[in-house]
N, C-alpha and C positions, 0 to 999 in steps of 0.2 A: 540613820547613823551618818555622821558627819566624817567626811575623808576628808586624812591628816597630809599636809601640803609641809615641804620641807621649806624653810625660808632661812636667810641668815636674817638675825634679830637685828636691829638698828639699835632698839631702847638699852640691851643691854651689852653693847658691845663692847672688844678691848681693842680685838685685834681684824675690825673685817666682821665683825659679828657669829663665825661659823661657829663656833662653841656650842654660844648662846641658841645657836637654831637648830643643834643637834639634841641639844639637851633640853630641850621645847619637845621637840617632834619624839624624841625615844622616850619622855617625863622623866628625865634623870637632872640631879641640881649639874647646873653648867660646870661649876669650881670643879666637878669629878671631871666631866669631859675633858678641860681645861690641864689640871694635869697631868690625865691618859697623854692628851697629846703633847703638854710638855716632856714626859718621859719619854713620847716614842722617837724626840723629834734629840733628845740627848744622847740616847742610847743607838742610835744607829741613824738618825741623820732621815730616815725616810718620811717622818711625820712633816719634814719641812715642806715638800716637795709637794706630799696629798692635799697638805693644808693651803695649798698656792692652786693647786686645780679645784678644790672644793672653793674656795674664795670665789673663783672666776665661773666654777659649774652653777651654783646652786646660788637661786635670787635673790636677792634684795628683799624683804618683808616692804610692804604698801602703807602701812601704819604709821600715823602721823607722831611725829616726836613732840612733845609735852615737858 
């Protein structure tokens, strides 16, 4: 069984990639993640904040861009 390694995506990125590398690692389409965290980030301003530490926490994907 292959262990699942959290990355932020490069290929499909908007903003920094986190989305894209959440919604890789949990198998969910990113566009859900993407406006989870637009609402959280309108509705009380906190998703701004997580979304700036997970940028800076969680690597960079190794995968060459094409």
């Amino acid at each position: 069984m292959e262990t699942k390694k959290l990355y932020r995506n490069s290929k499909s990125a908007v903003f920094g990639g986190v989305c894209a590398g959440l919604g890789e690692y949990f198998n969910v389409d990113k566009v859900i993640i993407r406006l989870a965290w637009s609402l959280s980030i309108i509705i009380g301003g906190v998703g701004l904040l997580a979304y700036l530490i997970a940028w800076i926490i969680i690597p960079l994907d190794t995968a060459p861009r094409y």
